[in-house]
C-alpha positions as CSV (number, residue, x, y, z in Angstrom):
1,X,21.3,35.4,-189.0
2,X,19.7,38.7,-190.5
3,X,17.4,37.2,-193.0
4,X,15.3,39.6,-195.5
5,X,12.3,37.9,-196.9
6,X,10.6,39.3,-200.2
7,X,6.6,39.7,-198.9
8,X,4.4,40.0,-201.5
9,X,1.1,39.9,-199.2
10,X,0.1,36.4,-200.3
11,X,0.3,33.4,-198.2
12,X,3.2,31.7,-199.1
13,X,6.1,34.8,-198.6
14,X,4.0,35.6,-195.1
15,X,4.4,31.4,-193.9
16,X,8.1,31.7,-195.3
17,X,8.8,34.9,-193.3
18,X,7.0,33.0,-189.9
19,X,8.9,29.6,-190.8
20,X,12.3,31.9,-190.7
21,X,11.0,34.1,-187.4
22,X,10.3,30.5,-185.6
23,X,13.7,29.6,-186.4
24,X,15.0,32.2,-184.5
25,X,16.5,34.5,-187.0
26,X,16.9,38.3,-187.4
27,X,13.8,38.8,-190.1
28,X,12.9,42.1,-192.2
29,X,10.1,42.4,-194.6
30,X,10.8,43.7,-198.1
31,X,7.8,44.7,-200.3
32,X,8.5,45.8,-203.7
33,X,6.6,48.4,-205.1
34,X,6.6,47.8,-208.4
35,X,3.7,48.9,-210.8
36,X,0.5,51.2,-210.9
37,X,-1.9,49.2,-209.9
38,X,-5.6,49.3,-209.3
39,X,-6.3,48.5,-205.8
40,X,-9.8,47.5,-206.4
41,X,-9.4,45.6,-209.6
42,X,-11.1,42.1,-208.8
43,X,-9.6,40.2,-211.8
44,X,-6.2,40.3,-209.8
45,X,-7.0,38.6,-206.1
46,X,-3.7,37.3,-205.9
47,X,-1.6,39.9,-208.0
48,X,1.9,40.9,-205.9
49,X,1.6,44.5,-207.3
50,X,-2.0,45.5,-205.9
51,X,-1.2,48.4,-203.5
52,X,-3.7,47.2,-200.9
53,X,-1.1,43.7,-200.7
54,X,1.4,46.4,-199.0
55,X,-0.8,46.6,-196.7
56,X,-1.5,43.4,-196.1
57,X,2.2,42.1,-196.2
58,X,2.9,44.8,-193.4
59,X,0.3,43.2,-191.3
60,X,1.1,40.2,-191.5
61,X,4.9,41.4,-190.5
62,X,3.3,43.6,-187.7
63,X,1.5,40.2,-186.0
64,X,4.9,38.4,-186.3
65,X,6.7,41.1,-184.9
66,X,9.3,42.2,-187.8
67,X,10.2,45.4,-189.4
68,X,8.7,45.9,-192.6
69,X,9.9,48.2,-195.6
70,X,8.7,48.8,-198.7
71,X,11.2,48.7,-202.2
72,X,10.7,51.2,-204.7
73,X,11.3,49.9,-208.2
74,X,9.1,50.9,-210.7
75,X,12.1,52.1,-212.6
76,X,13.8,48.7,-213.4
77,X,10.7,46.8,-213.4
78,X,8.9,49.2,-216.2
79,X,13.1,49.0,-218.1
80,X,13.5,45.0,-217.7
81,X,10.4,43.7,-217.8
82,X,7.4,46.1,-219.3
83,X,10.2,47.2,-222.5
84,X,10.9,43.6,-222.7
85,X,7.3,41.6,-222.8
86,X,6.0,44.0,-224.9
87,X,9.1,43.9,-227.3
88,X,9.3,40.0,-227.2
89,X,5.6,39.9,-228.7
90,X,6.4,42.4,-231.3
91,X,9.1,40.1,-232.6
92,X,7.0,37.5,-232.5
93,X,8.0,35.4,-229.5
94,X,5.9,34.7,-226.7
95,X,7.5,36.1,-223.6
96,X,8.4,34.9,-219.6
97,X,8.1,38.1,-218.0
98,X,8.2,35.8,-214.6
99,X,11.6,34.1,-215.2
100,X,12.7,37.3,-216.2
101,X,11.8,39.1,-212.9
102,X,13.3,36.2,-210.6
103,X,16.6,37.2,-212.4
104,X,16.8,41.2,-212.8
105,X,14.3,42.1,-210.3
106,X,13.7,39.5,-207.3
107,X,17.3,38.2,-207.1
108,X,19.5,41.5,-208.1
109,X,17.7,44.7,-207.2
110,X,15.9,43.5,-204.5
111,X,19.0,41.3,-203.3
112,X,20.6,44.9,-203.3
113,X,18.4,46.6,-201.2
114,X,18.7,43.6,-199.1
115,X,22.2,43.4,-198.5
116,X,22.0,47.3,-198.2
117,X,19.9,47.0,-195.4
118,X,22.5,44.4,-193.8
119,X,20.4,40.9,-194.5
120,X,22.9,38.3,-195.0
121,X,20.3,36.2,-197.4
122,X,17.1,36.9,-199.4
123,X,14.3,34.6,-198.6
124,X,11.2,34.2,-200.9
125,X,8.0,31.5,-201.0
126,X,9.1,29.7,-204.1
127,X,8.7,26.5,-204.0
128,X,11.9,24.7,-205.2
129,X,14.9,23.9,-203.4
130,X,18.8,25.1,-203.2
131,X,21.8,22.5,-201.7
132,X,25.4,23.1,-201.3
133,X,27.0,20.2,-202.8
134,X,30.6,19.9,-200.9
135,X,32.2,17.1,-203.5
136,X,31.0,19.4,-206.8
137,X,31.5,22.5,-204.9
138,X,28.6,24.0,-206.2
139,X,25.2,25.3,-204.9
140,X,22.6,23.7,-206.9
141,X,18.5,24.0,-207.8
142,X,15.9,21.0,-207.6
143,X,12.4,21.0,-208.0
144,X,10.0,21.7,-204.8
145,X,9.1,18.8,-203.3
146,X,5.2,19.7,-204.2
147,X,5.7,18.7,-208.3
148,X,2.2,20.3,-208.2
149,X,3.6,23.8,-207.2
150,X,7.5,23.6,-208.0
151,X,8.6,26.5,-209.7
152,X,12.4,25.7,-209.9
153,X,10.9,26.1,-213.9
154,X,11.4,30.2,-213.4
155,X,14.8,29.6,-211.2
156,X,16.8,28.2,-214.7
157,X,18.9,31.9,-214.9
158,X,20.0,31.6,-211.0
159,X,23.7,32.0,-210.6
160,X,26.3,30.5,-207.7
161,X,26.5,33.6,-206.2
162,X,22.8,34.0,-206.3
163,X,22.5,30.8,-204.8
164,X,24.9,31.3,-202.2
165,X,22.5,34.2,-200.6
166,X,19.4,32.9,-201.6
167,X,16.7,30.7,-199.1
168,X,13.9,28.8,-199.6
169,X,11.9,27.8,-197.0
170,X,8.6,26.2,-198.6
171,X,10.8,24.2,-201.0
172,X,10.6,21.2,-198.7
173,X,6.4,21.9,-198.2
174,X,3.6,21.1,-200.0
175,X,0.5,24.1,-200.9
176,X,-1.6,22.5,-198.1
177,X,1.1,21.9,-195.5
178,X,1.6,25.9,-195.8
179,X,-1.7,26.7,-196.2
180,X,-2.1,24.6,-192.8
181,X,0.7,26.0,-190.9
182,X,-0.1,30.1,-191.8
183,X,-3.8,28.9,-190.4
184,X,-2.1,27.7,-187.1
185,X,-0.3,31.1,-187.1
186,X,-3.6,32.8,-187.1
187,X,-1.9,34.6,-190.3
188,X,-4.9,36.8,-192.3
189,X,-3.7,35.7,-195.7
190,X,-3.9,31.6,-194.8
191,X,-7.0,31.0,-197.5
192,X,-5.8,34.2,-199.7
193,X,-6.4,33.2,-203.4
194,X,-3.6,32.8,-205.7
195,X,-3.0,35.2,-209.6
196,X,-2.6,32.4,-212.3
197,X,-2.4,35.6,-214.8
198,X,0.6,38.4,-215.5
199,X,0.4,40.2,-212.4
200,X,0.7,43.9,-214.6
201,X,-2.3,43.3,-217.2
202,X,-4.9,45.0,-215.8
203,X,-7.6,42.9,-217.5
204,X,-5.4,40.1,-218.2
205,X,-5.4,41.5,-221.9
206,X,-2.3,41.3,-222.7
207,X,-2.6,42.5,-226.9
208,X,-4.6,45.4,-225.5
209,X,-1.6,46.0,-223.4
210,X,1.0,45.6,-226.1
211,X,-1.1,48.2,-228.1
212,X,-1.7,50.6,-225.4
213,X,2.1,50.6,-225.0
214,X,3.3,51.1,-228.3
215,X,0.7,52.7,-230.1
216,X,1.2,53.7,-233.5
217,X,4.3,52.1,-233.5
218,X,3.3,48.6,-234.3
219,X,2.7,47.1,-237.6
220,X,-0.7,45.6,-237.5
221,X,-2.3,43.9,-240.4
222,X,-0.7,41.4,-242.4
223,X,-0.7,37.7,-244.1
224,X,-2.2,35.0,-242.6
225,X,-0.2,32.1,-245.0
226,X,0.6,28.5,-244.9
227,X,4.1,27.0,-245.3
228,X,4.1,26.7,-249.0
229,X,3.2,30.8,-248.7
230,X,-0.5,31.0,-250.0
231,X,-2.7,33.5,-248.3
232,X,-5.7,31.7,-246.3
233,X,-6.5,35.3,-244.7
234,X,-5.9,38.5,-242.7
235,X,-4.3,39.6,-239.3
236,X,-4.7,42.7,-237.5
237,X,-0.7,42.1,-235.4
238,X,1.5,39.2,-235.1
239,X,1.8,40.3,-231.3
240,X,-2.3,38.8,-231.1
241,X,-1.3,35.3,-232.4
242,X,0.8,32.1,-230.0
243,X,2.0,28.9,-231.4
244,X,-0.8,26.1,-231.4
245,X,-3.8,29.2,-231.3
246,X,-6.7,27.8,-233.3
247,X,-9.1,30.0,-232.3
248,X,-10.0,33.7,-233.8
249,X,-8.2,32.9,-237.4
250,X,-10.9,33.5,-239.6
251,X,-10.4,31.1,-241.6
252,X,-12.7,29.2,-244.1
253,X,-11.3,25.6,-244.2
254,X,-12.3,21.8,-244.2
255,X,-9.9,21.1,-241.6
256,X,-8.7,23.2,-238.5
257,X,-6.1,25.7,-238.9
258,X,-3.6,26.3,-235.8
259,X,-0.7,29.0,-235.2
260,X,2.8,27.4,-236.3
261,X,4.7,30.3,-236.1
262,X,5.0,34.0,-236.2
263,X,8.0,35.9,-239.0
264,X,8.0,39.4,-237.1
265,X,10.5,40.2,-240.4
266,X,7.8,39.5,-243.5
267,X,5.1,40.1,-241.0
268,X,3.1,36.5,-241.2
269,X,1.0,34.6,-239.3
270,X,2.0,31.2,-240.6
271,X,-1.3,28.4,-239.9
272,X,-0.9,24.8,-240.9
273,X,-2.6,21.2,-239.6
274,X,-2.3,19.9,-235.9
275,X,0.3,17.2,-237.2
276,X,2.3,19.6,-238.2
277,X,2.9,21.5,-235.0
278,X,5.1,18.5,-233.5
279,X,8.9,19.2,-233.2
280,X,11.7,16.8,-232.7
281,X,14.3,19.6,-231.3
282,X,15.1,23.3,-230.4
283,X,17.3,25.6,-230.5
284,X,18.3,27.1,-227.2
285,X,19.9,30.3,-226.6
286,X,21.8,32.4,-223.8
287,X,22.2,29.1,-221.8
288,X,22.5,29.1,-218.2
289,X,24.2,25.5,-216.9
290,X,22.4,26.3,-213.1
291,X,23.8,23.4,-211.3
292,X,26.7,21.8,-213.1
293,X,29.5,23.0,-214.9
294,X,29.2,23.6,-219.0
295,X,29.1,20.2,-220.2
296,X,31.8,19.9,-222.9
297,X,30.1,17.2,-224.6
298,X,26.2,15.6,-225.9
299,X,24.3,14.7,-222.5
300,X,21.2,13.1,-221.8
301,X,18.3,15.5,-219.7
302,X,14.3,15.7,-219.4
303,X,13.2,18.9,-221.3
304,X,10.8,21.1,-219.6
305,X,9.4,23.3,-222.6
306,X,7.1,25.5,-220.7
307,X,5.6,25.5,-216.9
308,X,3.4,22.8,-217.0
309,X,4.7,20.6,-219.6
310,X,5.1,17.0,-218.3
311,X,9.1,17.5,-220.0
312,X,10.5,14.8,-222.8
313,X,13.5,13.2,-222.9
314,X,16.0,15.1,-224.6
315,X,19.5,14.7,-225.7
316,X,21.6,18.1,-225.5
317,X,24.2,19.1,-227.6
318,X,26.3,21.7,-226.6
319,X,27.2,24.4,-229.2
320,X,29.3,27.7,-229.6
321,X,27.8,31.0,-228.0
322,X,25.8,29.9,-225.2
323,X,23.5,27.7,-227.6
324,X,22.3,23.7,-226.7
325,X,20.6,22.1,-229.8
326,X,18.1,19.6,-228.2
327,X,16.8,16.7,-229.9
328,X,13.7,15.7,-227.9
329,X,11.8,12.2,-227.8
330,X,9.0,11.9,-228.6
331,X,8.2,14.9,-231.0
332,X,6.9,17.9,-228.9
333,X,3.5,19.7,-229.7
334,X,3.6,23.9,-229.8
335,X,7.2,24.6,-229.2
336,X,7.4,28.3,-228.5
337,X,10.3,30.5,-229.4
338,X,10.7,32.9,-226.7
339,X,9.8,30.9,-224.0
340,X,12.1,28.5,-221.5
341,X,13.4,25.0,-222.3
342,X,14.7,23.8,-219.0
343,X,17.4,21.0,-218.2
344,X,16.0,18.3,-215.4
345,X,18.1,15.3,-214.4
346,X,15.9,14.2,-211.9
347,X,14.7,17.0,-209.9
348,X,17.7,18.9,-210.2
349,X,18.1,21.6,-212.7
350,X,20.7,21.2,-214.9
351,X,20.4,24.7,-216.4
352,X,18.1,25.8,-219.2
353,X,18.0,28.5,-221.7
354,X,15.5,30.8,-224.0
355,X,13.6,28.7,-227.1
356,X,15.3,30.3,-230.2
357,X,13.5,28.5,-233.0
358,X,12.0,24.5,-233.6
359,X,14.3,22.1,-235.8
């Protein structure tokens, strides 16, 4: 089988790519080119767009003796996911650039090229696993068998015919198990540190980044009010504020003041007590049902309501225009509109959609 693995330079696309040559498939190399980056920046070790990680993803395809290429595609990535982070923030949602980039980028453009170069399947080092189930008839997603690394989290938009050409090979692995094997291999990214920030902030500033962007464009200073609407202060940009912030307010109070939302339309930073940050439910928009059919009726799930939330148990109702209003159990702290609310039955993914507003 021709297999085209996405190598990003780190340690986890280079094991998948051995793991795949072992087997004794057809492998190719795909690096995507993506952003301008700094080559000697030291604030992004592990960042997939450094240009010197082309370099090091084409050795480590040289020492297991594949063709490499490299993927040109600034353009999409600066029109699907630049436009869109920096837009999210100025509407005053907190953005998933990486969910967003699995979809548009990792999984369609890339696929292309893939497919263009004759690979029958894309391979990548996420950790999470795809199954064809023969009595549903459907491919479906489940967690990585490492909870510690699963990131089945960004995989909620997948579709079945996505699924169909995808592989994962670490899904079955834990972090040290392929940090183990790529040191057997002799691979030179085994102990290669890992990017926990946005791999296209330079200095992991990301309102410096939203500003640079759009300049004069943005409307900067504003209200800083409670829910009743009294003024308690001043903010310089709703983009520089995330639900449950309680540093940087300014504000002169006997008891500490946290973010509870953001109204992009009135321009408000809206601050209240800890207590009163808890939500019972969501509303869930542009929902993708990953693994099972559209339910038609109320269904039980754990909610998942960012990456490393422990998830809640959650009862989903089904609505009109891709929407699921989900009642969670107990009450959630910092629910964030713009970012994911998964489905989990399990370790399978049921589906998942984009955090529209708290109930």
């Amino acid at each position: 089988m021709k297999i085209a693995v996405a190598m990003s330079g780190g340690v986890d696309s280079s094991t998948a790519a051995s793991l795949l040559k072992e087997e004794g498939h057809e492998v190719i190399g795909l690096t995507m080119r993506l952003w301008d980056y700094p080559a000697d920046d030291p604030k992004k070790p592990g960042s997939c767009l450094v240009p010197a990680h082309v370099a090091e993803a084409r050795r480590v395809a040289d020492q297991i003796g594949i063709s490499h290429h490299v993927i040109s595609l600034e353009e999409p990535f600066e029109k699907e996911i630049i436009s869109y982070f920096v837009d999210e923030y100025l509407r005053g949602r907190t953005p998933n650039p990486c969910v967003i980039c699995n979809q548009r980028i990792k999984f369609h453009a890339l696929l292309k090229k893939a497919e263009e170069l004759g690979a029958e399947a894309l391979a990548t080092g996420h950790y999470a696993r795809i199954f064809w189930d023969p009595q549903a008839s459907r491919f479906k997603l489940y967690r990585g068998r490492d909870r510690r690394k699963d990131q089945s989290y960004f995989l909620f938009l997948l579709t079945q015919e996505q699924m169909g050409k995808i592989l994962l090979p670490l899904g079955d692995k834990s972090k040290t198990e392929v940090r183990e094997k790529a040191s057997r291999l002799g691979l030179p990214v085994a102990q290669k540190s890992e990017s926990q920030e946005i791999c296209f902030i330079p200095d992991d500033d990301y309102r410096k980044f939203v500003e640079t962007r759009k300049g004069k464009e943005i409307t900067m200073a504003g209200k800083i009010v409670n829910r009743q609407g009294q003024e308690l202060g001043r903010h310089q940009g709703i983009y520089a504020y995330t639900i449950g912030q309680r540093r940087g307010l300014g504000i002169a109070a006997p008891h500490p003041h946290y973010v509870l939302g953001l109204d992009a339309e009135k321009n408000f930073v809206i601050v209240g007590k800890n207590e009163e940050l808890f939500s019972a439910g969501l509303m869930a928009r542009e929902v993708n049902w990953v693994s099972i059919p559209p339910p038609e009726g109320k269904i039980e799930a754990a909610v998942q309501i960012r990456y490393h939330h422990p998830g809640a148990s959650g009862a989903l109702v089904p609505l009109e225009g891709g929407k699921v209003r989900v009642e969670m159990t107990p009450p959630q702290r910092a629910v964030t509109p713009g970012q994911a609310a998964v489905f989990y039955r399990g370790d399978e993914v049921l589906g998942g959609g984009w955090i529209e507003k708290t109930l």
